[in-house]
C-alpha positions in Angstrom: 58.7 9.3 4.4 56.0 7.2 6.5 58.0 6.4 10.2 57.2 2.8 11.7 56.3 2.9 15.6 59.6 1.4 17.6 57.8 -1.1 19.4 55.9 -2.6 16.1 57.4 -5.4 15.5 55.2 -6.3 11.7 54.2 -3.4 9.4 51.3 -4.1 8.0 51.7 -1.7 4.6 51.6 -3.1 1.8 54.4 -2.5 -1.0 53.3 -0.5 -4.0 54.5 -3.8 -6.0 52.4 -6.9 -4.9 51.1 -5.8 -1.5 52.4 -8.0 0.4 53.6 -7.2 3.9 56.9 -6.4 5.0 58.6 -7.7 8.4 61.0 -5.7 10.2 63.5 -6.7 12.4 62.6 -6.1 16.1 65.9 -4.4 17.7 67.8 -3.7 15.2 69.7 -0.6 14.7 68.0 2.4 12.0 71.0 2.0 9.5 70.8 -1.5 9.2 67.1 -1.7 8.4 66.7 -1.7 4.8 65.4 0.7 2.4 63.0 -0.8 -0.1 64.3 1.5 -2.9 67.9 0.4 -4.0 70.0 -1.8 -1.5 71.9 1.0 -1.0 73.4 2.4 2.7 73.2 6.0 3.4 76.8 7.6 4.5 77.6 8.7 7.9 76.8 11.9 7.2 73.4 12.2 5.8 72.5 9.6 8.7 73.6 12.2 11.2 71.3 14.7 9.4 68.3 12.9 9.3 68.6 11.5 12.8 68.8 15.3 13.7 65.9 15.9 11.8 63.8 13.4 13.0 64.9 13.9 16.6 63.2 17.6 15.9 59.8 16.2 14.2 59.7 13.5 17.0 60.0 16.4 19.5 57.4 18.3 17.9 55.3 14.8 18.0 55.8 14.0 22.1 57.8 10.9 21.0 59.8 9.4 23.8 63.4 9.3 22.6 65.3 5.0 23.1 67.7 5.0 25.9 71.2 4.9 25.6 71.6 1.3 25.1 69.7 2.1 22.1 66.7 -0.6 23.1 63.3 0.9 22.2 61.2 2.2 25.5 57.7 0.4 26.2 56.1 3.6 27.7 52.7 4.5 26.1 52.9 6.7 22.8 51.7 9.8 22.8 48.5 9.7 21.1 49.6 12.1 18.1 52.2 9.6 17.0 50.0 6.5 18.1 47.8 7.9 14.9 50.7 8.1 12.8 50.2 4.3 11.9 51.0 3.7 8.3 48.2 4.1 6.0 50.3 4.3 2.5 53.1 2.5 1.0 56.3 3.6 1.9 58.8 4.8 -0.1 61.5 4.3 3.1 61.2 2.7 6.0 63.4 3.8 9.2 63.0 2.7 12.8 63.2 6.2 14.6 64.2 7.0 18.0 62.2 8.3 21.1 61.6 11.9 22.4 60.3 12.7 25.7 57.7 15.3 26.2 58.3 18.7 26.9 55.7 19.3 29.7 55.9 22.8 28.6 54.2 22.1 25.1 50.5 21.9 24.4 49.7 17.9 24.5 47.9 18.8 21.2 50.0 19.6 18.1 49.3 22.8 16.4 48.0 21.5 13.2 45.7 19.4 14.6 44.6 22.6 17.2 43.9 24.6 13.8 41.9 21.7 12.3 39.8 21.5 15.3 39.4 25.5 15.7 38.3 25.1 12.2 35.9 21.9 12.5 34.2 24.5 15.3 33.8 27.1 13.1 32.3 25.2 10.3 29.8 23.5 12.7 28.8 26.9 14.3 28.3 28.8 10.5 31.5 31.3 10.8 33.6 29.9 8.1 31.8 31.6 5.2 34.9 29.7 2.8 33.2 26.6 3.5 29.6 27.1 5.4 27.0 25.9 2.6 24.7 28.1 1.0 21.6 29.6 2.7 18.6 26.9 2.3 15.7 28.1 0.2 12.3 28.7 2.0 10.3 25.7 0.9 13.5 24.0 1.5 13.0 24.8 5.6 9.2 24.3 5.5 10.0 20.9 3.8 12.1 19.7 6.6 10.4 21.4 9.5 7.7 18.8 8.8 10.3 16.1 7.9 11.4 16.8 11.5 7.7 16.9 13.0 6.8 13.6 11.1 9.8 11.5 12.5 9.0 12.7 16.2 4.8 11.7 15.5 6.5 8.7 14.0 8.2 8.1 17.1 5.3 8.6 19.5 3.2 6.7 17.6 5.4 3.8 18.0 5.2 4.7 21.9 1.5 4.7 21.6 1.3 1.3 19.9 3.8 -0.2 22.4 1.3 1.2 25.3 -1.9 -0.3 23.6 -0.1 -3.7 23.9 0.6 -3.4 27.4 -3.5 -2.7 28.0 -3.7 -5.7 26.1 -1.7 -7.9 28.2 -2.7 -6.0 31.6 -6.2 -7.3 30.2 -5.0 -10.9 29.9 -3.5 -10.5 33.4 -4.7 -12.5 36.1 -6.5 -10.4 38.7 -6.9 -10.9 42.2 -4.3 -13.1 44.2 -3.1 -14.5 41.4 -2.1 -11.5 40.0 1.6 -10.7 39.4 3.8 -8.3 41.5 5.1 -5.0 39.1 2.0 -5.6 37.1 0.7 -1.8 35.9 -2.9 -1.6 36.7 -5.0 -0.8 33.5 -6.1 3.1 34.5 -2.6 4.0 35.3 -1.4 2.7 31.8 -4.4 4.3 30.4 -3.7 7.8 32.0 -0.5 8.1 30.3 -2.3 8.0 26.7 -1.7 10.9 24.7 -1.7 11.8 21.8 1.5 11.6 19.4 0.7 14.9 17.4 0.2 17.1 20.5 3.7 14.9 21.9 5.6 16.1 18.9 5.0 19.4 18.7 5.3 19.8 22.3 8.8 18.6 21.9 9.5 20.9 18.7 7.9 24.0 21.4 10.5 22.3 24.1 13.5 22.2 21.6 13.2 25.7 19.7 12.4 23.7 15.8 9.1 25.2 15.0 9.9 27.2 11.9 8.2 30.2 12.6 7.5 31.1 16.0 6.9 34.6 16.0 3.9 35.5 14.8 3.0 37.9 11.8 0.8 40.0 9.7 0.8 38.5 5.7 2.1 35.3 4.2 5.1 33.0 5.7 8.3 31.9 3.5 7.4 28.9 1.0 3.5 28.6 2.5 2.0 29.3 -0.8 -1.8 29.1 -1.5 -2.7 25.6 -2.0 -0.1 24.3 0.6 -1.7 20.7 2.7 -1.6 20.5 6.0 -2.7 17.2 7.2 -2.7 18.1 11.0 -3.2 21.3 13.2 0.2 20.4 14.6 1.6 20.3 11.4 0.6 23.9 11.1 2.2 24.8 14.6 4.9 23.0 13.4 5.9 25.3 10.7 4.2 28.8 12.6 1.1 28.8 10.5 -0.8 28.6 13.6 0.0 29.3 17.2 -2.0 26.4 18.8 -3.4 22.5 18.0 -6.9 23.4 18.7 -7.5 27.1 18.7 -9.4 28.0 15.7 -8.4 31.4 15.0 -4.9 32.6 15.9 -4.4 36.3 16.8 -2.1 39.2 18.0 -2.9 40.7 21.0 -2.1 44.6 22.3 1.7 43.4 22.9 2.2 43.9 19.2 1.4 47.0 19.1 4.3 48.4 18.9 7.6 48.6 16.2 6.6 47.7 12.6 2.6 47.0 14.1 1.8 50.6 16.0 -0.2 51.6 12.9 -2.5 47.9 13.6 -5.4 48.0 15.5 -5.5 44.8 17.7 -6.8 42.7 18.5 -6.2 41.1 14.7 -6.7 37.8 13.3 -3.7 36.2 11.7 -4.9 33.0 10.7 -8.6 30.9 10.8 -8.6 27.1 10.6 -12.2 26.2 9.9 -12.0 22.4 11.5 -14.2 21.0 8.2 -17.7 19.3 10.1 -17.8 16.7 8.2 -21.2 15.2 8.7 -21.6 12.6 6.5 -18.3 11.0 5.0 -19.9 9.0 1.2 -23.7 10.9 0.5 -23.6 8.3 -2.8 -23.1 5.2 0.0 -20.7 3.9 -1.9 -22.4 3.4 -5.2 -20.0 6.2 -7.0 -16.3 4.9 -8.0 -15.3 8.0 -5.6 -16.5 8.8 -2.5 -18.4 12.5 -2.2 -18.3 13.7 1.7 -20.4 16.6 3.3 -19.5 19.1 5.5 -21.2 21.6 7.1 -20.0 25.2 9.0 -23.0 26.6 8.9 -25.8 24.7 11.1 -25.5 24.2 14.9 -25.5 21.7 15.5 -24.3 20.7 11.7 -26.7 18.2 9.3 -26.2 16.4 6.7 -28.2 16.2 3.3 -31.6 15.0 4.0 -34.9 14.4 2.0 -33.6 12.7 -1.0 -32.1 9.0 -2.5 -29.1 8.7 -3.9 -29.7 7.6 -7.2 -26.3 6.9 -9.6 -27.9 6.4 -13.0 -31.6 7.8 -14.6 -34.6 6.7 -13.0 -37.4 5.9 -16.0 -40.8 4.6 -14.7 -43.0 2.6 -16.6 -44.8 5.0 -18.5 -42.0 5.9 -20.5 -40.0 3.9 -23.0 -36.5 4.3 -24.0 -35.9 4.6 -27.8 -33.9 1.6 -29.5 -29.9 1.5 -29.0 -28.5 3.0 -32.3 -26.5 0.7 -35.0 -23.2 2.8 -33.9 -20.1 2.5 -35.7 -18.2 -1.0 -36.6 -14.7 0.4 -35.3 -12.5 -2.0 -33.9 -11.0 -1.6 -30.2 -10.5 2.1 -30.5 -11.7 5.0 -32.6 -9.3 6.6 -34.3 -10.5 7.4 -37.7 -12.8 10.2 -38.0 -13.3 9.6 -41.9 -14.4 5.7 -41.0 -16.3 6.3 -37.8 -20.2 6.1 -38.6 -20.1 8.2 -34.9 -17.5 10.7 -35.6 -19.4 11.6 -39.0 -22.4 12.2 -36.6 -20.2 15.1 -34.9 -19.5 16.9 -37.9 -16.5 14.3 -39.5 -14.8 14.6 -36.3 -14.7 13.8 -32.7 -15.9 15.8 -30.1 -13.1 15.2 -27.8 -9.3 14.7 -27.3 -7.5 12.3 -25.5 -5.6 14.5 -23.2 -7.1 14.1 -19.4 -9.0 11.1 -19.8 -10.8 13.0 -22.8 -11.3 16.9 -23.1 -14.4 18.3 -25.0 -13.2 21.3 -27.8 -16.0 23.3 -27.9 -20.3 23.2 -26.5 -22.4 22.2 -29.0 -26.2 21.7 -29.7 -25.8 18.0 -28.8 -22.6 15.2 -28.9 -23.2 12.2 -30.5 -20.8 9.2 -28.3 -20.5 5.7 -28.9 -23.0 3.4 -27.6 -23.8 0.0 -26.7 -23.7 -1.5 -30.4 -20.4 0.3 -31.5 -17.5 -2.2 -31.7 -14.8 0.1 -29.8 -14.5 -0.2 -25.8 -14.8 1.8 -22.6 -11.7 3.9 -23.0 -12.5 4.9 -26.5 -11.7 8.8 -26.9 -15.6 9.3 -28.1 -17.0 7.8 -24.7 -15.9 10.8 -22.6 -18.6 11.2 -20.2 -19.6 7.9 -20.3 -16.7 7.3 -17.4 -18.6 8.3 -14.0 -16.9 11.0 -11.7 -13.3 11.6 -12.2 -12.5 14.1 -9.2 -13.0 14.3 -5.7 -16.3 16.1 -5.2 -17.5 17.8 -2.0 -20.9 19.1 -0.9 -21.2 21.8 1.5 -23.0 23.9 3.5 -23.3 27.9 2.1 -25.3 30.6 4.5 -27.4 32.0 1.7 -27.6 29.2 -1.2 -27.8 26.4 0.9 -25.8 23.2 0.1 -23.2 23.4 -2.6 -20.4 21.7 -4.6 -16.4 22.0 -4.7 -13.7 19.9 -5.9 -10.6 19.0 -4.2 -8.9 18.9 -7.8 -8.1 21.2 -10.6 -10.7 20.1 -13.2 -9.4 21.4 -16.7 -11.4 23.2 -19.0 -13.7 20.6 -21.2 -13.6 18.0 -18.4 -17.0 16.2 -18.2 -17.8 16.4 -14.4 -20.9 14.5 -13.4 -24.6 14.0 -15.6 -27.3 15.8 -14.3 -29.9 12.5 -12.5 -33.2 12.0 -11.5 -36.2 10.7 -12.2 -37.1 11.0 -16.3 -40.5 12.8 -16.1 -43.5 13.9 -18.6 -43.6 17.9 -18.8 -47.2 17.7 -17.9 -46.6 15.6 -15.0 -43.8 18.3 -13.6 -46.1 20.9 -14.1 -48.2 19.6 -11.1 -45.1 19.7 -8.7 -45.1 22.8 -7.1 -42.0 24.2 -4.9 -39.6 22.0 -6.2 -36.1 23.5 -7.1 -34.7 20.0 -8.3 -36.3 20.1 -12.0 -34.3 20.2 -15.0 -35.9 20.7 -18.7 -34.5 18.3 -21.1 -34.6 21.8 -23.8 -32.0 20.4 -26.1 -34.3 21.2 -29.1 -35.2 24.6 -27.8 -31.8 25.5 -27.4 -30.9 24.1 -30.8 -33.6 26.7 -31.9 -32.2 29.8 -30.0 -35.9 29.5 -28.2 -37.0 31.2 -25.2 -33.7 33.5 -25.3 -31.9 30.5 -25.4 -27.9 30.7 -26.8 -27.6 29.0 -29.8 -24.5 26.7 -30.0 -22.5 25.1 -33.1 -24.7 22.9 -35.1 -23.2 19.7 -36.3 -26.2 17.0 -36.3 -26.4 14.4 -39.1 -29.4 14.2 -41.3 -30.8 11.1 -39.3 -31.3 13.4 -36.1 -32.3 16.1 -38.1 -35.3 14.0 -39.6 -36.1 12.9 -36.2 -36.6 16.7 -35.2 -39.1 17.2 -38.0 -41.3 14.6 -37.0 -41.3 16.5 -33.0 -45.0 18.2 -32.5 -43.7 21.8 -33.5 -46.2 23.4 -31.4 -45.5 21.5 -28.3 -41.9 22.4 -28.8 -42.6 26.1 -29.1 -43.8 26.6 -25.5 -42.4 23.8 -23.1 -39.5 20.6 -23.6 -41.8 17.1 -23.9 -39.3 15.7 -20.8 -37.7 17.0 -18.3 -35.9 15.1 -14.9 -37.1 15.8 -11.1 -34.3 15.3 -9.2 -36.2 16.4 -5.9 -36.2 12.7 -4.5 -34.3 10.9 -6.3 -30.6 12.1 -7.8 -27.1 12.2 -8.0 -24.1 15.1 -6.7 -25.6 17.6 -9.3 -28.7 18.2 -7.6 -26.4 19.9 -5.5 -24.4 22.4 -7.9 -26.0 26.1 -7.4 -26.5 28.5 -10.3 -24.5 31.5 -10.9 -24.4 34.2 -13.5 -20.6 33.7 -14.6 -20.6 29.9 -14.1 -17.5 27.9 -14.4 -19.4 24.8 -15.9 -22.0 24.8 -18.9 -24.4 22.3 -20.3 -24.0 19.7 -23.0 -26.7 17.3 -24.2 -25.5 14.0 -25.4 -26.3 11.1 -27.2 -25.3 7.8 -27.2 -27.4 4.6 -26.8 -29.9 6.5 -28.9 -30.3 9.4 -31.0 -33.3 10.9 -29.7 -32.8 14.4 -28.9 -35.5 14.9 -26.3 -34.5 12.3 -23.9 -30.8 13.6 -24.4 -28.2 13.2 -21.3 -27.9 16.2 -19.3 -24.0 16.6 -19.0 -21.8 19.0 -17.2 -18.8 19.9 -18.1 -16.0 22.4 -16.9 -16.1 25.5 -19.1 -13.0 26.8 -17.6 -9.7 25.7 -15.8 -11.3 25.3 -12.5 -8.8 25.3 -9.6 -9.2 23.1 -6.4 -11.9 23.7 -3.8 -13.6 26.8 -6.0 -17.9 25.9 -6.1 -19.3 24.6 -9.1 -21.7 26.3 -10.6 -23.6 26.9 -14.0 -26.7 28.7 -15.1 -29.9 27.9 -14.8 -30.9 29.5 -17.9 -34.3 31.5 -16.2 -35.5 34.3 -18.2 -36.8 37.1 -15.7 -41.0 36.7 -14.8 -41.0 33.8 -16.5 -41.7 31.3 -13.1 -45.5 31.2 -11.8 -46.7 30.0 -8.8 -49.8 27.7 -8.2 -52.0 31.2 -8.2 -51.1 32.2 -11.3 -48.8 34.8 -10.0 -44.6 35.8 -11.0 -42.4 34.1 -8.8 -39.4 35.6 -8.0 -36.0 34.4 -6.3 -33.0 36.8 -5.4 -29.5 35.3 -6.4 -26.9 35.2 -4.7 -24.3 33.6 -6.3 -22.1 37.2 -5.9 -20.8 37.4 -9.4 -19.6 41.2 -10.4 -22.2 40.9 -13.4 -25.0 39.5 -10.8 -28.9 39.9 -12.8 -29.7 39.8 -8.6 -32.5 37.4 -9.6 -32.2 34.2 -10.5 -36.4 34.3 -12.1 
């Protein structure tokens, strides 16, 4: 039954029918008002029971009962029964009499006591029918730095508000003319801070960083690989204890509890800030940008003592071969059985199309499309042909000097950059002396198994094959004809160190011609290589083979700290 306040004088339900409103008549007695079920009056009675019973649920609602005239009072309802406003469509409507308080009685109903007790207990995590489910570690570390991005967020809109109020103190007029309340410039200025360090200060004030306590081992949903793109991010979360501390340790109050068995002082955590020293070393001529950072120098440099160089260098002296006819597919090669340059490979293509084009296996040489083939840039057979893909790094090593990582996971048979220089004469290298930077175009030799060389799959057509023959075989028996210096001029691989288990390898390819000795010196990922692990491959030395200018065996220790080390690189 839905009850009508006395003193309303329009309900504004709706009927279940049409929804249109209903008026009631102000005054009028409770039997008289009718029922919208049935015209029907109730007998004397059932009216005295139900005016009992509602007597007792107006009670129990602090309901000021009509005087004895009958007339409604105008006193203030009490607010229980003020929120008893209809909200449905009734099935009955009655004008009810007015109870007076009991000053004894709580002014808050039971019910609505238990909901509240309830509401309290839900809010404070007691009521275990209805508290949610305990959140997930990631989960937390997810919305710790929700929480520390929407208070930098915040402070960063202060900041920006404050740089515009230097800008209009600037404007200002000084002197006389100069407006009362105005905020001189330096006092404006001395209030700049900045909005990282403000909102983990407030997290520290509030009790939201994630972790506070410190600890010995890893922290709940931090895996390896996690990016933090702040110091107070890490405080944020507990990673770290401080915004500019690099190490972060625990000191002889640990020792005690679970830590009496530590020796401290002990390092928890080490944030190496980066150096970076120079922020493109290709100055911009590489579709990515390659920074440099150094740890190691103080104070840190950056590369010196060469050009960046994106493409081969070839002086005068030396003449390219001829672009090849290449194949007449259309757009796109698809069809190994009707590709001129796929039959070159062995009646199939060297790569896949997955990752912007995967190579299988290393082989003696890979014959791409070229210049005169009819398919485009993004043909599956021009793999390497594409410039850098990742994001490279070069950095600064103790022992090896400078070195290369990748801030992406490179998958195995990824081309990852072509080895560049300047193309050189053998007998013109053999003059430079001290310089690490030379690489032997030793395609042939290799093909051959030379000089303890590995041999490699060999799929070469007949038209490469003849050009072989006609190669001085005695030449080729000792030394490469070519070779590329990349001591003053070259690209991010002069950079990449050798190791004995290297996670790259190289492949010679051809493409704008098929001359193997002036081949492309590719490399390419020979495993999955995960972010920020060095690149490396081998430099292929046999032991004593290097001599100096007097004649003598050079010999360099390695240290590239592979279990299988040789301990020498020549």
């Amino acid at each position: 039954m839905v009850v009508q306040s006395p003193h309303s004088v329009e309900s504004s339900v709706p009927t279940a029918k049409n929804g249109s409103k209903r008026q009631l008549g102000k005054g009028l007695p409770a039997k008289d008002i009718v029922s919208p079920v049935g015209q029907r009056r109730a007998s004397a009675r059932l009216q005295a029971a139900k005016e009992r019973a509602e007597k007792k649920l107006l009670t129990k609602r602090k309901v000021e009962p009509p005087d004895e005239d009958g007339k409604s009072s105008r006193k203030k309802v009490n607010v229980d029964a003020e929120n008893l406003k209809l909200k449905q469509a009734p099935t009955e409507v009655q004008q009810l009499p007015q109870v007076s308080p009991d000053p004894t009685e709580p002014k808050i109903s039971h019910k609505v006591a238990k909901m509240v007790e309830r509401a309290a207990k839900i809010s404070a995590g007691l009521d275990a029918t209805n508290a949610p489910s305990e959140k997930s570690a990631h989960i937390k570390v997810k919305e710790t730095t929700r929480l520390f991005n929407k208070h930098y967020l915040h402070f960063v809109q202060e900041e920006e508000k404050r740089c515009a109020a230097v800008k209009v103190d600037k404007k200002a007029p000084k002197g006389k003319n100069a407006k009362k309340g105005v905020v001189p410039e330096a006092d404006v200025k001395a209030k700049a801070k900045r909005p990282d360090l403000k909102a983990i200060s407030k997290m520290m004030e509030k009790n939201e960083v994630l972790y506070p306590e410190k600890r010995i081992g890893s922290l709940p949903g931090i895996d390896v690989g996690h990016r933090f793109y702040s110091r107070a991010e890490m405080v944020a979360v507990g990673f770290h204890s401080h915004w500019l501390n690099g190490i972060d340790y625990m000191g002889q109050s640990y020792k005690k509890g679970e830590y009496e068995h530590y020796i401290f002082p002990l390092a928890v955590a080490i944030v190496l800030s980066g150096m970076l020293v120079c922020e493109d070393i290709s100055g911009g001529q590489e579709d990515i940008p390659i920074p440099a950072t150094n740890l190691v120098d103080d104070p840190p440099i950056a590369p010196t003592g060469y050009t960046y160089f994106k493409s081969m260098k070839v002086p005068r002296n030396i003449k390219l071969p001829d672009n090849a006819t290449g194949c007449n597919c259309n757009g796109l090669c698809w069809d190994p059985k009707t590709c001129a340059c796929a039959r070159l490979n062995g009646s199939d293509f060297p790569y896949v199309q997955r990752d912007g084009g995967r190579l299988i296996e290393a082989k003696h040489v890979v014959f791409e499309c070229g210049p005169k083939c009819g398919c485009g840039p993004s043909c599956v057979n021009r793999a390497s042909q594409r410039g850098l893909k990742y994001r490279l790094e070069v950095f600064r090593t103790p022992k090896k000097g400078w070195a290369v990582r990748s801030w992406d996971f490179i998958p195995a048979g990824a081309p990852v950059c072509e080895y560049i220089g300047v193309l050189m004469k053998t007998e013109e290298l053999d003059s430079v002396s001290d310089n690490n930077y030379i690489f032997d175009i030793d395609c042939l030799q290799t093909m051959r198994g030379l000089g303890g060389r590995e041999m490699r799959q060999q799929d070469a057509s007949l038209p490469m094959i003849q050009n072989m023959e006609k190669i001085d075989e005695q030449r080729s028996e000792s030394v490469p004809e070519f070779g590329i210096d990349a001591g003053s001029f070259g690209n991010v691989a002069r950079f990449i160190n050798h190791s004995c288990e290297p996670n790259l390898f190289i492949q010679c390819v051809l493409s704008a011609h098929q001359d193997i000795k002036l081949a492309r010196v590719m490399l390419f990922a020979a495993d999955n290589i995960p972010p920020l692990q060095e690149l490396t491959y081998d430099y292929g030395y046999a032991l004593d083979s290097v001599y100096g200018p007097d004649g003598k065996v050079k010999r360099m220790a390695c240290y590239c700290g592979a279990e299988d080390c040789r301990k020498r690189l020549f």
